[in-house]
N, C-alpha and C positions, 0 to 999 in steps of 0.2 A: 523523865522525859529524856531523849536524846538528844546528843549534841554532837557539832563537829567544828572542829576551831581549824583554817588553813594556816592561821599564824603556828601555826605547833606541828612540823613535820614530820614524817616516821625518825626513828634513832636508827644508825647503822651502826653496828658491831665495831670496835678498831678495828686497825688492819693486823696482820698475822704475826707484826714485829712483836717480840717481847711477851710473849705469850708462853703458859707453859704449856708442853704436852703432855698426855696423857694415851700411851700408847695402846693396842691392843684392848678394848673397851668393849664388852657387846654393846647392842642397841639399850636391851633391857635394863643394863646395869647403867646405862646414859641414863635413861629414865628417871628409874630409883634415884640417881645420884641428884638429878635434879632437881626432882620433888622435896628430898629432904634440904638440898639448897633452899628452895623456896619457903621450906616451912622453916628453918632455922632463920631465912632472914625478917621474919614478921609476917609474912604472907598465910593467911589462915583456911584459904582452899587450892590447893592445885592440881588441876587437870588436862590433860594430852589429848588434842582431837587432828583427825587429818584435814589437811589446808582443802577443805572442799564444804559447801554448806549444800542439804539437802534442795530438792526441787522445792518442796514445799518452803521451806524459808523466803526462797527467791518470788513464788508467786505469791504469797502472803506479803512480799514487798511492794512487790506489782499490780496489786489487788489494793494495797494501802495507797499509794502515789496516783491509780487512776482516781479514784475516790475523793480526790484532795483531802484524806484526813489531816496531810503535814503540815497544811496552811500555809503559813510565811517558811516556812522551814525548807527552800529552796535548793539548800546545799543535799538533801537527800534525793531531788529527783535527778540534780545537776549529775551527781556520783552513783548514780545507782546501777551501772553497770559494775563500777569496781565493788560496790558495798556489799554485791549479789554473790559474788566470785569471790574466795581470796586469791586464785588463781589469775585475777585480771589486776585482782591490785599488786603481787608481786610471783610472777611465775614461776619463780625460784621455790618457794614455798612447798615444802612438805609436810610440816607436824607443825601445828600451833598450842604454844603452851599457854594456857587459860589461869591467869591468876584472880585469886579474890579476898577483900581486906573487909574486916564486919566494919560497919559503924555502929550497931547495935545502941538504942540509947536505952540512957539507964533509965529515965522516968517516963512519963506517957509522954510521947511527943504531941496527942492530941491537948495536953495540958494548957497551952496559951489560948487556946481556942473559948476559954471562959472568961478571958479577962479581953474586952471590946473595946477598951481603949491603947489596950496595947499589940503588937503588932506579931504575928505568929509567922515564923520564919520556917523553912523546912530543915530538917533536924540534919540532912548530908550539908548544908552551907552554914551551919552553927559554928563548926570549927574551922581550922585550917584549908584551904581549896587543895579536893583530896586530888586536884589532876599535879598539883609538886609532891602530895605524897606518894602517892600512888608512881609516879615514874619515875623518883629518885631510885624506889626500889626497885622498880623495875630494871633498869639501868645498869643498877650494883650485879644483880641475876645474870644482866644479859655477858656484863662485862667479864664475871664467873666463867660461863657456859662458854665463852668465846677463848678464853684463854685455857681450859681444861681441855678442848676440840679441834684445834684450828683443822684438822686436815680434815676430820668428818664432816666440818661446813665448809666446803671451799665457796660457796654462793655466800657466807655469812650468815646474819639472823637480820631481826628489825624487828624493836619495840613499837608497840599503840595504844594508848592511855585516852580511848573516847574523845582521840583529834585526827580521827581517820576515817574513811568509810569503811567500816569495821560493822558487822553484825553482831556483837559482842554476845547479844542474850541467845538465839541459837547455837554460838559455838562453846558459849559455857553451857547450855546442855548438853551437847555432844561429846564436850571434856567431863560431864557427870556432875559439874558443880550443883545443877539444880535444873530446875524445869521453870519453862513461860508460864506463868499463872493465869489468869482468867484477867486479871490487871494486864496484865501483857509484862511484868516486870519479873525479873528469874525471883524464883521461891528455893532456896535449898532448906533442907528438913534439920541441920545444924545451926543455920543463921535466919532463917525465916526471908523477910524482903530484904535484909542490911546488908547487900554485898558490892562495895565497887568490885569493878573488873576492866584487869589489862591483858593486853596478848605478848608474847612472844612469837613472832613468825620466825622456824626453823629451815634452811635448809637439807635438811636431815631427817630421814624416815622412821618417826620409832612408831611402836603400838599404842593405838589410842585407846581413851579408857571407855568402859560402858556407858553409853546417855545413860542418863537419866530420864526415869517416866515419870508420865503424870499423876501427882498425887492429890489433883483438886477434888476430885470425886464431882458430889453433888452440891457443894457448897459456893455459893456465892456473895460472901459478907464483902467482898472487895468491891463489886460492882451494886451492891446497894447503897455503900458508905459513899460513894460519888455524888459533892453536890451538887453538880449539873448534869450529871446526865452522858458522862464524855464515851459512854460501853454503847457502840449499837447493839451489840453482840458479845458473850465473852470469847477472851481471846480477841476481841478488836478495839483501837482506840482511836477515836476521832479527835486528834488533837485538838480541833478550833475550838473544842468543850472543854478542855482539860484546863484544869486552876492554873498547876503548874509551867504551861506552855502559855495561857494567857498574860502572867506574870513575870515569866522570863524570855522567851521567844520570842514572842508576839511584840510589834514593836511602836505601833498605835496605840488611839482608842481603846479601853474594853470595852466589847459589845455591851449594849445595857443589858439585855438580856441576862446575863450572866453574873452582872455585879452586886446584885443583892446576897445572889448565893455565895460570891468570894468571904464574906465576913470580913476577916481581920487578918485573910490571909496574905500579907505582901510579899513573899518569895517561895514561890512553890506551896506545895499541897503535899501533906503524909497521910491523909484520910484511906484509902485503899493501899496503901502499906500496912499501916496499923491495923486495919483490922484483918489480917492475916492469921490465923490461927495458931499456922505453923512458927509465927514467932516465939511462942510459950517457950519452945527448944531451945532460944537464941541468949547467950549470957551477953550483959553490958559489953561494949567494947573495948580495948585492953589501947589501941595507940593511942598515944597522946596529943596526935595532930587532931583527934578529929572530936576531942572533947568539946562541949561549947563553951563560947566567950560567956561572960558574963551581959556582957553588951547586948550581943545577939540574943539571949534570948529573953523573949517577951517585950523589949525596947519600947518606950511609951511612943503615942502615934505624934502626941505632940511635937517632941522632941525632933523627932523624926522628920517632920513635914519643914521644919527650919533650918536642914541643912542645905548648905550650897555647894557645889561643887568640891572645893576643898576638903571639907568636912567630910563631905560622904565620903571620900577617898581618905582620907586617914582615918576612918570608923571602919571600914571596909577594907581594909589594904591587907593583902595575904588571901580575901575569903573570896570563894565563886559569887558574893553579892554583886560585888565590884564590876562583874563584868558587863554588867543591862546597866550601867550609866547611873549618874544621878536624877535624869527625868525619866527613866521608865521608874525606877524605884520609886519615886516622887509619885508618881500615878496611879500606882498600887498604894503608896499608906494614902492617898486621898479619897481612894475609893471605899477603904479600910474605916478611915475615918467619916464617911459620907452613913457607914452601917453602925458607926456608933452609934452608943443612945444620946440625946438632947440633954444639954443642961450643963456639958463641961466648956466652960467657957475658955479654959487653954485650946480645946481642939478647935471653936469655931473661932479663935484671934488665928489661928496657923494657917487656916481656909481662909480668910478674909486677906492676909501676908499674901496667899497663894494667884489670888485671881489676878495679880498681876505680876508675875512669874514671867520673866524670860521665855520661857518654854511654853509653846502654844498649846503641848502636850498636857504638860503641869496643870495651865489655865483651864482646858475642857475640865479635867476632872477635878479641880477646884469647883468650877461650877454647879457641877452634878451633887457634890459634898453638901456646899453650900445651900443648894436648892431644900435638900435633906434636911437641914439642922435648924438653918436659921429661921428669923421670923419671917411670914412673909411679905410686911411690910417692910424689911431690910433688905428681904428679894427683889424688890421691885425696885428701889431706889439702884439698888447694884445695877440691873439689868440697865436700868437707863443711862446709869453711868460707862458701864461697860461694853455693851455692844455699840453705843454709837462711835467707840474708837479701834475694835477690835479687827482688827487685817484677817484673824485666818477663817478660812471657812469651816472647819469643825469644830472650832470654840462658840463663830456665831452659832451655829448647830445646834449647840449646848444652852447658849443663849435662847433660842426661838423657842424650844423644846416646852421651856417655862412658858416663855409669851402665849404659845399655843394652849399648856392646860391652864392657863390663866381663865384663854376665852371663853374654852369649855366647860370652867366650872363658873362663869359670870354667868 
């Protein structure tokens, strides 16, 4: 899913003090020298595209935004002039250097997906939150390239690490890293789906590298493996279907509709990554930020459902979990735990803790859990206890829901 954080604003270059030069330099050999900058500092794909993104990108944005696929995801129709353009988000802009770091994991990430009482996490938030990895290095690069050039950039450069209105996956095809797959998520034939990416916007003209075509042919394993359904079309994503935007985005209710099919998934979704073919190509991942905790993964849902604010934040502290709060997190392992099977009486003590949670958020889907698991003469007793005190209206909501198929199956 994309993101766009405002607390996290472009980097700009130092200024020109204390810089070394590097005189007489073609373009080309700027280049080359770069590239191997980048591969030497950890960076495991890099590629050169011009500060401009194709028509088709732009209406393929314009065609997603009329359509409300973005849902709550507001900050993209807000920014969509600059996000369309890299020319409008900094006119200075000539070459954008396109970086990319694998997370490749070592084992199946669909692997927690069999155990339903504990809680399957997405395999990019397992380890460290790769936006400090990912722009430290960036950073180190820029800081390089700026003191190697000062006179070839007099406009400077500006790092962005997916906290910008950046088109990230069009310009890494453009810089050749890989191509939009039928998921919509870049595919390169070296690292399969596992690639963050950052840019460097250049003041400075060099040659950009060949895109990259399309290698999906006729296969569609990425759009069948969706459990709900989030592809109108390949190549299109309707976010408000999507696991991963329901779970992280999204900052309500889940639709019901949809919450059977989440399973056990509480942070994002890898089902259409994984089944990517061209991963076979992709070796484990080599940095060390981006291994997973012990903690993270597979985390029992019990456990989980009793943290408080505190907790969650020191369980989470460093990881992209951290940033959806303790009660969207909370709403997801309850929904998680709503799809468990019957009979584990740790998960239904955490739901019963839960219906009366602070969080009105919390409490909806406490309810939903609850309705799920326990008896239903414990349902009923609850419901009389609970909605005759309950203030919000999407908890009673949750409340009626019952009262409703109560009458209908009387």
């Amino acid at each position: 899913m994309p993101s766009d954080n405002p607390r996290h604003p472009e980097e700009r270059a130092q200024p020109a003090s204390r810089r070394t030069r590097t005189a007489n330099t073609s373009p080309s050999e700027i280049r080359d020298a770069i590239r191997a900058e980048a591969l030497a500092l950890g960076f495991d794909a890099v590629g050169f595209a011009a500060a401009t993104l194709a028509e088709e990108a732009r209406g393929n944005l314009a065609e997603y935004l009329r359509r409300g696929y973005h849902g709550d995801m507001g900050w993209l129709a807000d920014k969509a002039a600059r996000r369309g353009d890299p020319q409008v988000l900094w006119p200075e802009a000539k070459t954008i250097v396109v970086l990319g770091l694998a997370y490749t994991p070592e084992d199946d990430p669909l692997a927690p997906l069999a155990c339903p009482e504990r809680g399957a996490i997405s395999v990019y938030a397992r380890g460290r939150d790769y936006h400090d990895t990912v722009k430290k290095r960036l950073k180190a690069l820029a800081r390089w390239i700026a003191a190697r050039w000062p006179s070839e950039l007099p406009e400077g450069l500006k790092v962005f690490v997916d906290t910008a209105p950046v088109m990230e996956k069009p310009l890494a095809q453009a810089a050749g890293l890989g191509w939009q797959g039928k998921h919509t998520n870049l595919v390169s034939r070296q690292f399969g789906s596992w690639l963050f990416l950052g840019e460097i916007y250049l003041s400075l003209e060099l040659e950009p590298d060949a895109p990259e075509a399309d290698h999906c042919g006729s296969c569609r394993r990425c759009l069948d493996a969706c459990p709900t359904d989030a592809f109108p079309a390949p190549y299109r994503l309707d976010a408000r279907r999507c696991i991963s935007y329901l779970t992280i985005e999204h900052r309500g209710p889940i639709p019901h509709e949809f919450r059977a099919a989440i399973g056990n998934r509480i942070y994002g979704c890898d089902d259409c990554l994984a089944a990517c073919p061209w991963n076979k190509f992709a070796g484990a991942a080599q940095e060390p930020d981006f291994l997973p905790r012990a903690a993270l993964t597979a985390p029992r849902l019990a456990d989980l459902a009793r943290l408080d604010d505190a907790a969650f934040r020191a369980m989470f502290a460093g990881t992209a979990v951290k940033r959806i709060g303790r009660d969207r997190f909370l709403r997801n392992v309850l929904i998680a735990i709503g799809n468990s099977p019957t009979g584990d009486p740790s998960l239904l003590a955490a739901i019963r803790a839960c219906l009366d949670d602070p969080s009105p958020l919390v409490r909806g889907a406490a309810v939903w859990a609850f309705v799920r698991l326990a008896d239903p003469a414990e349902t009923a007793v609850a419901m009389d206890r609970n909605l005759a005190s309950e203030t919000d209206s999407a908890v009673r909501q949750e409340w009626r829901r019952l009262a409703s198929r109560e009458t209908a199956e009387a």
